[in-house]
LUMPA-915005 format. One record per residue (C-alpha): z, x, y. Coordinates in pm, 1 decimal. Each point is the difference from the previous one (the first is absolute). Example, Ala and Ser with C-alpha at 12.3 -4.5 7.8 and 13.67 -1.06 7.14 Angstrom:
! LUMPA-915005
+----------+----------+----------+
:        w :        u :        v :
+----------+----------+----------+
:    780.0 :   1230.0 :   -450.0 :
:    -66.0 :    137.0 :    344.0 :
+----------+----------+----------+
This chain:
! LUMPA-915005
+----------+----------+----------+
:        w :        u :        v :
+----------+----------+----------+
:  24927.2 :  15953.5 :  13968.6 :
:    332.2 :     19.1 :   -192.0 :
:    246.6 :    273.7 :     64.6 :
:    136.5 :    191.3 :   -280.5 :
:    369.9 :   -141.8 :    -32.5 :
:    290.4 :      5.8 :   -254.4 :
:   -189.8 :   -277.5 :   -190.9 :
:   -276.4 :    223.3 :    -78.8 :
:    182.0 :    308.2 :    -68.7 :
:    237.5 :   -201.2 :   -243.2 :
:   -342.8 :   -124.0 :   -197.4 :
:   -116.2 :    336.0 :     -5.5 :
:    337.6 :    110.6 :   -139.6 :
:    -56.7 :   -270.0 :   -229.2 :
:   -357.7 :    174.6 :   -143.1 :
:    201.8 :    302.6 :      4.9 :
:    272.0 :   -160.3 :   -241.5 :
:   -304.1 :    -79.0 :   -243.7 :
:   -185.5 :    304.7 :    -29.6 :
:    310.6 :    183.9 :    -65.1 :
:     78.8 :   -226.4 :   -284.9 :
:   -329.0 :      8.4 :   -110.6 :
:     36.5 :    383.3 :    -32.9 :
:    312.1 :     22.7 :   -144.5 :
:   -157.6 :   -230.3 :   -278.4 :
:   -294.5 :    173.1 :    -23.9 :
:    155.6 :    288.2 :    -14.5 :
:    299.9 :    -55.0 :   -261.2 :
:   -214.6 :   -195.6 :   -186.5 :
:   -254.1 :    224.8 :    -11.8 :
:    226.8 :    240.3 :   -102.5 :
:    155.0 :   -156.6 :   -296.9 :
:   -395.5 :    -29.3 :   -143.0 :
:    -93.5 :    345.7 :    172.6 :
:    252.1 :    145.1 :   -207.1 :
:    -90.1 :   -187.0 :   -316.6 :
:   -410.7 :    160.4 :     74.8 :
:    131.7 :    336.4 :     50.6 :
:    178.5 :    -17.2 :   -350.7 :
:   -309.5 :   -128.8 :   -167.5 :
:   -206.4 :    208.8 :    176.8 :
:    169.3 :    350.1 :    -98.4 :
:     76.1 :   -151.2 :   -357.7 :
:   -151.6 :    117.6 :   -286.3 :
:   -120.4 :   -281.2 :   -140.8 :
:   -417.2 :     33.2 :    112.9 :
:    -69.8 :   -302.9 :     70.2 :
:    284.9 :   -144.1 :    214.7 :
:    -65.7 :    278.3 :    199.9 :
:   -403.0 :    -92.5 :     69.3 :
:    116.0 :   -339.5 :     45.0 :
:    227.8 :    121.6 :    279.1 :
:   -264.5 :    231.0 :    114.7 :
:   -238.9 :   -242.5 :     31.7 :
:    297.3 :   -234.4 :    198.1 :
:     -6.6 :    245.8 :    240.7 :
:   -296.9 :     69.9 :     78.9 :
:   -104.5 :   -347.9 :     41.7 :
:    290.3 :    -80.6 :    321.8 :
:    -73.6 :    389.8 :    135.0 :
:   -365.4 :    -85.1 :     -9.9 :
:    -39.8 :   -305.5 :    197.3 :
:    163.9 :   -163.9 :    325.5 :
:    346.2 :   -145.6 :     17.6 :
:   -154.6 :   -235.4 :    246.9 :
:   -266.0 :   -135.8 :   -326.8 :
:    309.0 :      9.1 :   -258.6 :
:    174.0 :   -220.1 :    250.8 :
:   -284.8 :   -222.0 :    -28.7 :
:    -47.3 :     -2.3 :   -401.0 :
:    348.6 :   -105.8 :    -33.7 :
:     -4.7 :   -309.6 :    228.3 :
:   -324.2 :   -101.5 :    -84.9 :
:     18.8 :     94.7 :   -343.4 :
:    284.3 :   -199.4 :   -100.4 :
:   -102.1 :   -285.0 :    140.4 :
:   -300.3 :    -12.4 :   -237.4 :
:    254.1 :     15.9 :   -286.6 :
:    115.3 :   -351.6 :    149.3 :
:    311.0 :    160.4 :    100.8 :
:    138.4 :   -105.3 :    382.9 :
:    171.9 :    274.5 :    181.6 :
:    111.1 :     46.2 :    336.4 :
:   -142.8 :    334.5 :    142.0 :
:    377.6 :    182.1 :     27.5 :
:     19.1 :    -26.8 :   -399.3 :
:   -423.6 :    128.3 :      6.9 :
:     69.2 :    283.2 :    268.7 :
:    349.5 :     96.7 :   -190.3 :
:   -218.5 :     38.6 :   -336.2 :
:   -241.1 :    167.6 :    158.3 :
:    190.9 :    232.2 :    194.2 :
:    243.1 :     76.4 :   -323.6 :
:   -357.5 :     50.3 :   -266.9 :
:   -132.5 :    242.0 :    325.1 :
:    335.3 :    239.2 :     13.4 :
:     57.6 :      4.4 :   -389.9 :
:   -343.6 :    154.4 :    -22.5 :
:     21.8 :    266.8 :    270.4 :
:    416.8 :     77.7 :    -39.1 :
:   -111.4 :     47.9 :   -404.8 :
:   -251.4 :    197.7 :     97.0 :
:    242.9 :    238.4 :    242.1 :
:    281.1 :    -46.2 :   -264.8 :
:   -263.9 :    148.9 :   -276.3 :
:    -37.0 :    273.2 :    175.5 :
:    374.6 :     83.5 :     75.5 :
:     47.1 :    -60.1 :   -383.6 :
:   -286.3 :    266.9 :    -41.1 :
:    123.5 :    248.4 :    201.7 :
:    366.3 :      6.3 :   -182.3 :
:    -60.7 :    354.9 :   -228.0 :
:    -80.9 :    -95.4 :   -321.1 :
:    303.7 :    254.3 :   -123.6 :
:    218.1 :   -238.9 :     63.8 :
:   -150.5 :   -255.0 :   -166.2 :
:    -15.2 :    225.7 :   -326.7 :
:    348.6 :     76.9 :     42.1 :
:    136.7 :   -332.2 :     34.4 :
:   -206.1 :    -74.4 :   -318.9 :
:    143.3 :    325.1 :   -171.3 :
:    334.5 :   -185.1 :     96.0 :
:    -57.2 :   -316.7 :   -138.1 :
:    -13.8 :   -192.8 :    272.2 :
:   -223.8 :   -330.8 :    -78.3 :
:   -248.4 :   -106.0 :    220.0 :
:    234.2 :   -223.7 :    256.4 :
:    234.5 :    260.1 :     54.3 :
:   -263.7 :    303.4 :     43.3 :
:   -144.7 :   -260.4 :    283.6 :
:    321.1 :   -144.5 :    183.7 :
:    202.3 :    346.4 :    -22.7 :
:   -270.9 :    254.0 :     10.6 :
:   -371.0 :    -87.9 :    146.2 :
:     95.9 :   -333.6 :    183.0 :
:    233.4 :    169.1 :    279.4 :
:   -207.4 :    290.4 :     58.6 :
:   -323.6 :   -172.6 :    -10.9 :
:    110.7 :   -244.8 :    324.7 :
:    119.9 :    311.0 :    171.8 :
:   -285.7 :    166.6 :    -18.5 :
:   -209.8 :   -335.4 :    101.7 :
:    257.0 :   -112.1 :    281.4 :
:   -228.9 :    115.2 :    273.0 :
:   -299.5 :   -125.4 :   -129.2 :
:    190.5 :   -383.2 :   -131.4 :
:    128.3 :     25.6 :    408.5 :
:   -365.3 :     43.1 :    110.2 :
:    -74.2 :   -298.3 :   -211.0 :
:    233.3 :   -217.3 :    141.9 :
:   -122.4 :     57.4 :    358.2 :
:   -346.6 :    -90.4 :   -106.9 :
:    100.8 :   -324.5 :   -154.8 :
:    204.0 :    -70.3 :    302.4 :
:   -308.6 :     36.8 :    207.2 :
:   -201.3 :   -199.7 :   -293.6 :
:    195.0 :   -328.5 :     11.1 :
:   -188.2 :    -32.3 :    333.3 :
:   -277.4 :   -102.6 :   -242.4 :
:    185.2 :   -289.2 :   -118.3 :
:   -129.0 :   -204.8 :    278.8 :
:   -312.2 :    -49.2 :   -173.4 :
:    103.3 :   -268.7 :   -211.0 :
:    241.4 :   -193.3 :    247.8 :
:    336.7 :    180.0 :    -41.6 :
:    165.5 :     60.8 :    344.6 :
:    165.5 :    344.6 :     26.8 :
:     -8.4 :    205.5 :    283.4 :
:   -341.9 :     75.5 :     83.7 :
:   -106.4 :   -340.4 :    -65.0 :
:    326.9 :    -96.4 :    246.2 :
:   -162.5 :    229.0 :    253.0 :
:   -319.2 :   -171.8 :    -24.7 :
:    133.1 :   -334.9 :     81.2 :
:    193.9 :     72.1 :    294.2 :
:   -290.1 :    173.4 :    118.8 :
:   -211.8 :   -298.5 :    -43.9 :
:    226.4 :   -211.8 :    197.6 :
:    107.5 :    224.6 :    278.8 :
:   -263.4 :    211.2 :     50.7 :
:    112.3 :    290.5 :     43.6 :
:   -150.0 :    207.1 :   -323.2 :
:     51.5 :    333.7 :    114.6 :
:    428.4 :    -76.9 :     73.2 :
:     15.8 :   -187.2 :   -327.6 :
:   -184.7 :    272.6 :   -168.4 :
:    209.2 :    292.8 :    146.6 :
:    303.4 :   -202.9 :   -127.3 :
:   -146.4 :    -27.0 :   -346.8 :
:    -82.8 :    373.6 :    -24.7 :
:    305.2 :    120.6 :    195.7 :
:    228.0 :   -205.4 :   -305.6 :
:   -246.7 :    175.2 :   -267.1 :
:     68.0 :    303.5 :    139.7 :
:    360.3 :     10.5 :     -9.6 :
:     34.8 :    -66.3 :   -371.7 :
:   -284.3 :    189.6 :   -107.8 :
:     84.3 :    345.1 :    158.5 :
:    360.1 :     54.6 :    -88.4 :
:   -119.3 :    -81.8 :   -332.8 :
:   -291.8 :    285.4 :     38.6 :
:    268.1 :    192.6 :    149.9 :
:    189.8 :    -21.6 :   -296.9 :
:   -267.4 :    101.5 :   -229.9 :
:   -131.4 :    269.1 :    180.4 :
:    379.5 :    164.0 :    -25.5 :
:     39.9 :    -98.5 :   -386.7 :
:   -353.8 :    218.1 :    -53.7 :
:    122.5 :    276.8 :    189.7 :
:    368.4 :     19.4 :   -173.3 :
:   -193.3 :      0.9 :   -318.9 :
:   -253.0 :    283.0 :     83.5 :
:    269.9 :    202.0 :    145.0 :
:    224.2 :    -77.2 :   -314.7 :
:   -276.6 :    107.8 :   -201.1 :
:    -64.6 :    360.2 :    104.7 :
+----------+----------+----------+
């Protein structure tokens, strides 16, 4: 039975390395696209907004864990070769554009429509009304629920392993296999995902409360 030494720790470090750069892709890059749905999907133009609509509902209505699959699989029936960080980082960045437009859409919504008319009344065009007017409130309002994304995806590039990438779960699983000792390796692995992923829900949870309190 192997101990748990430096070596080990330093290739679970290594897992951790990955799934943080898979989220920071995943999430950046799904927020460049999220932002893109959220425009089309409070547009007036009918039927950019149903295909948005319909965008959405297909990556909130099934498993990450089977999109993960259609887009390694999937390409490779288009004859296309690709390693499974590019597949996972596709997937990952398609998944979070769907739900941040989604949570976007709704911070858009909420923005009164006064203001809207107003800017108009100005005549402000449609970029400015956006980037001066709707845009900053809208991700104010959305902060804590974009932060309560982020935690989940953290916790979702676990899923990753399905398909052969190594992040940190995956890491935990193979030092387990070779020392052992599942339920240290384990405790390691949830101990790391623990201290990311609560500050971050600590963070949220205070954003939602300065904005109810700032809204009485």
């Amino acid at each position: 039975m192997t101990s748990i030494g430096p070596n080990e720790l330093f290739f679970l470090m290594q897992g951790l390395k990955w799934t943080l750069a898979l989220t920071l892709i995943g999430f950046f890059g799904g927020g460049v696209f999220g932002l893109c749905v959220a425009l089309a999907r409070t547009a007036d133009n009918k039927i950019a907004s149903r295909v948005t609509a319909g965008y959405i509902a297909i990556f909130q209505g099934t498993p990450l864990l089977m999109q993960l699959f259609v887009v390694y699989y999937g390409v490779a029936l288009l004859g296309l070769n690709i390693d499974a960080w590019l597949a996972v980082a596709i997937a990952f960045t398609l998944h979070a554009s769907a739900f941040l437009g989604e949570i976007w859409r709704g911070g858009i919504q909420a923005v009164p429509k006064g203001q809207t008319e107003a800017a108009k009344a100005l005549g402000l065009h449609y970029v400015s009304r956006m980037k001066d007017i709707v845009l900053p409130q809208a991700f104010k309002i959305s902060l804590p629920a974009t932060i309560g994304f982020l935690v989940q995806l953290i916790k979702g590039t676990s899923l990753a392993a399905i398909v052969g990438f190594v992040e940190l779960s995956r890491a935990g699983q193979i030092i387990s296999n070779q020392t052992f000792k599942p339920l240290t390796v384990f405790a390691i692995v949830g101990l790391t995902y623990f201290l990311i992923c609560w500050p971050l829900s600590l963070w949220g949870a205070g954003v939602e409360k300065r904005l109810q309190t700032a809204s009485r």
